[in-house]
C-alpha positions in Angstrom: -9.6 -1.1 13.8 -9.4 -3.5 10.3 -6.6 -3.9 8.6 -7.9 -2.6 5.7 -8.5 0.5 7.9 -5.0 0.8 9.4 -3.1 0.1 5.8 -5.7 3.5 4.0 -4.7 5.7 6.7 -1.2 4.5 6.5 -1.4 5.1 2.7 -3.0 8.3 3.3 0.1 9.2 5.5 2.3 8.3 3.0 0.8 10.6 0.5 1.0 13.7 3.0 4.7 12.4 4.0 5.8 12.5 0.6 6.3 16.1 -0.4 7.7 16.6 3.3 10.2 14.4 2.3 11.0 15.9 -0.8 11.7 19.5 0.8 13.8 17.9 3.7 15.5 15.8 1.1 16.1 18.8 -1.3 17.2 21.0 1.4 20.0 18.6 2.5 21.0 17.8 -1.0 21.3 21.6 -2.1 23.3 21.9 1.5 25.8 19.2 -0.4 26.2 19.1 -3.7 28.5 21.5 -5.6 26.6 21.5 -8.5 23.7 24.0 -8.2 21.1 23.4 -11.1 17.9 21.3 -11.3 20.3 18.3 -9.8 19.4 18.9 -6.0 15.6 18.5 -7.5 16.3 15.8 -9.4 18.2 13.8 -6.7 15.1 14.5 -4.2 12.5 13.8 -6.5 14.2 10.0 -7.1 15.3 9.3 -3.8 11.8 10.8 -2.4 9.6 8.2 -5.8 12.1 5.5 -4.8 11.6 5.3 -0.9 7.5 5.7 -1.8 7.5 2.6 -3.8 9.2 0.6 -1.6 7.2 1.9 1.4 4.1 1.6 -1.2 4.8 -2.2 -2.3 5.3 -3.3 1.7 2.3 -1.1 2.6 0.1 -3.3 0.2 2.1 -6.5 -0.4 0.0 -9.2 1.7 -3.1 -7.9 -0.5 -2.3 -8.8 -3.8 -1.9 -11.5 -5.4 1.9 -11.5 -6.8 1.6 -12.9 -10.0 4.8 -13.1 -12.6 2.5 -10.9 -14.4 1.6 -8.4 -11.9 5.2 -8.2 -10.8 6.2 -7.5 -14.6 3.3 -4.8 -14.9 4.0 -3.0 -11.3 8.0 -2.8 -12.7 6.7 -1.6 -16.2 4.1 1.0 -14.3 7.4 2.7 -12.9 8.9 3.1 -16.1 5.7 3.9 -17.4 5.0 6.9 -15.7 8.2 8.0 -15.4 8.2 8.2 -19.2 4.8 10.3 -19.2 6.2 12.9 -17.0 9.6 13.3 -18.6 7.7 13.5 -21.7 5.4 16.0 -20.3 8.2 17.9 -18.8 10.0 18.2 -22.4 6.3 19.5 -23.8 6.5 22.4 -21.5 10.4 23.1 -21.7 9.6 23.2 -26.0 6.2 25.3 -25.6 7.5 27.8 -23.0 11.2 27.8 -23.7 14.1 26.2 -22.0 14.6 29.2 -19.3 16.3 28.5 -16.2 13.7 28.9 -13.3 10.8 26.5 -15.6 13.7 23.6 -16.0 13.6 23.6 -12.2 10.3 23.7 -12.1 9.4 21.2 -14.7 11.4 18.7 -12.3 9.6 19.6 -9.4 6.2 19.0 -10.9 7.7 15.7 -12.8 8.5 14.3 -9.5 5.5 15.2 -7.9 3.5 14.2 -10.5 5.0 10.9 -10.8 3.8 9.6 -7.5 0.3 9.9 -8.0 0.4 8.1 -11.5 2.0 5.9 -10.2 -0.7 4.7 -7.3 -3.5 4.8 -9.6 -1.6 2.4 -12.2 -0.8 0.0 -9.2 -4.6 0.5 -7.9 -5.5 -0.8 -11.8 -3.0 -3.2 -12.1 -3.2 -5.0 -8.0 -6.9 -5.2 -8.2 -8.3 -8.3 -7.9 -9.6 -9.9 -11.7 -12.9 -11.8 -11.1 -11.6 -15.3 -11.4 -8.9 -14.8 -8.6 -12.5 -13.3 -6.9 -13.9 -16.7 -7.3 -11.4 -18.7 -6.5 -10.7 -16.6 -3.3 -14.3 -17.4 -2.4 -15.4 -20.8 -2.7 -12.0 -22.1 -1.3 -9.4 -24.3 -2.4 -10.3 -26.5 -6.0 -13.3 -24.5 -6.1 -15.1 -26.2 -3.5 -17.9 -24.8 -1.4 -20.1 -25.8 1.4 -23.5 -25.1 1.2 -26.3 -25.0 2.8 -28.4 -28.4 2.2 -31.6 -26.6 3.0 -31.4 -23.4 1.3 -28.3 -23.1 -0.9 -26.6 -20.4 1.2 -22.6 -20.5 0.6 -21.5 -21.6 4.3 -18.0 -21.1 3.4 -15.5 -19.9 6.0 -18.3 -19.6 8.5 -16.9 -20.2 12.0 -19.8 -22.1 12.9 -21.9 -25.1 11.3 -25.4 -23.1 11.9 -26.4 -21.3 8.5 -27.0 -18.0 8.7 -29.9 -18.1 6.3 -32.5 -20.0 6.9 -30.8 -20.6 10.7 -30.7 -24.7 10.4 -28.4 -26.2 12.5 -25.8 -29.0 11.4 -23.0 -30.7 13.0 -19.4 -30.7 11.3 -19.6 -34.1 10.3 -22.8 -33.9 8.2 -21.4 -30.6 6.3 -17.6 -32.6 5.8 -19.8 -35.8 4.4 -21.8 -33.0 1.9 -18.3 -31.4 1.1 -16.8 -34.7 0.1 -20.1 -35.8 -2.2 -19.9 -32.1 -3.8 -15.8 -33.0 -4.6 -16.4 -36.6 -6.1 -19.3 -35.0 -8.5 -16.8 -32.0 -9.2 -13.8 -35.1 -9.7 -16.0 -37.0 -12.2 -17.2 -34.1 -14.4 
C-alpha cells in the first residue's frame, strides 16, 4: 500500500474517531466537573478540535511544504473557523432564543462543525501552488534531464533508458548533457 494510501485511510479514521472521542471525552468530563451547563460540551469539544489538529498536522506534515506563510495561514485557519462557528452559534442563540437545551446544543454542533472547516481550509491552504509543482519536478535549480532524442523529461528515472522513444544511454552521456543544459541556464 502507498503512502498516500495509508495517510487517506488514516485521515478517514481520524474523521470517524473524532465524534467517538467527543462522547467519551464528554462523558468523563460531565462524570467530573461540578459545574453542570454547556461547560462539559465545551471542554470536550476543545480538547476533542485540539487533539485533531495535532493528530491532523503530523498525519500530513512530511507533504507540505512548511512555509512561514503556510504555517501563519494553518494557525490563522484555526482561529478562523473557530470565529465562523461561534458566530454561527450566536446567530441561532439570537434567532431561536437563548433557552437552555439550544445553548447546549449550539456547542455541540459548533464543535462539530469546527473540524470539518477546518480540514477543508488546510486542504486549500497545504496544496501545492504551481511553482512549488515545478520546482518539485525538474529538480534542484530547475534542472532537468532530457531525452536528447525526443525531449522526454528523464528526471528521477531509476534508469538511463528513456521510456519514450526507448533509446538507451549510459550515465555519463546524460551527466555531460546535464552539465551543458546548467552552463546555458548559468549564462542566461
Amino acid at each position: 500500500m502507498s503512502q498516500a494510501t495509508v495517510r487517506t485511510v488514516l485521515a478517514i479514521a481520524l474523521h470517524v474517531a473524532a465524534p467517538v472521542v467527543f462522547v467519551v471525552l464528554f462523558i468523563v468530563f460531565e462524570e467530573t466537573m461540578q459545574n453542570r451547563d454547556a461547560d462539559d460540551f465545551l471542554a470536550a469539544g476543545i480538547t476533542t478540535a485540539v487533539l485533531f489538529v495535532v493528530a491532523w498536522i503530523a498525519l500530513w506534515r512530511s507533504c507540505v511544504l512548511w512555509t512561514k506563510a503556510r504555517r501563519m495561514l494553518t494557525a490563522l485557519s484555526i482561529f478562523w473557523c473557530v470565529g465562523v462557528v461561534v458566530a454561527l452559534g450566536t446567530l441561532l442563540e439570537w434567532i431561536y432564543g437563548n433557552s437552555y437545551q439550544l445553548n447546549e446544543g449550539t456547542v455541540v454542533v459548533s464543535c462539530m462543525m469546527w473540524l470539518p472547516m477546518w480540514v477543508v481550509s488546510t486542504t486549500m491552504i497545504w496544496r501545492e501552488s504551481a511553482a512549488e509543482r515545478i520546482a518539485r519536478l525538474h529538480g534542484p535549480q530547475g534542472i532537468t534531464v532530457r531525452c536528447p532524442k525526443c525531449g522526454y523529461d528523464m528526471t528521477g528515472l531509476h534508469e538511463a533508458r528513456c521510456p519514450e522513444c526507448g533509446t538507451q544511454y549510459t550515465l555519463d552521456q546524460l551527466l555531460a548533457l546535464t552539465n551543458e543544459d546548467k552552463r546555458q541556464i548559468d549564462d542566461r
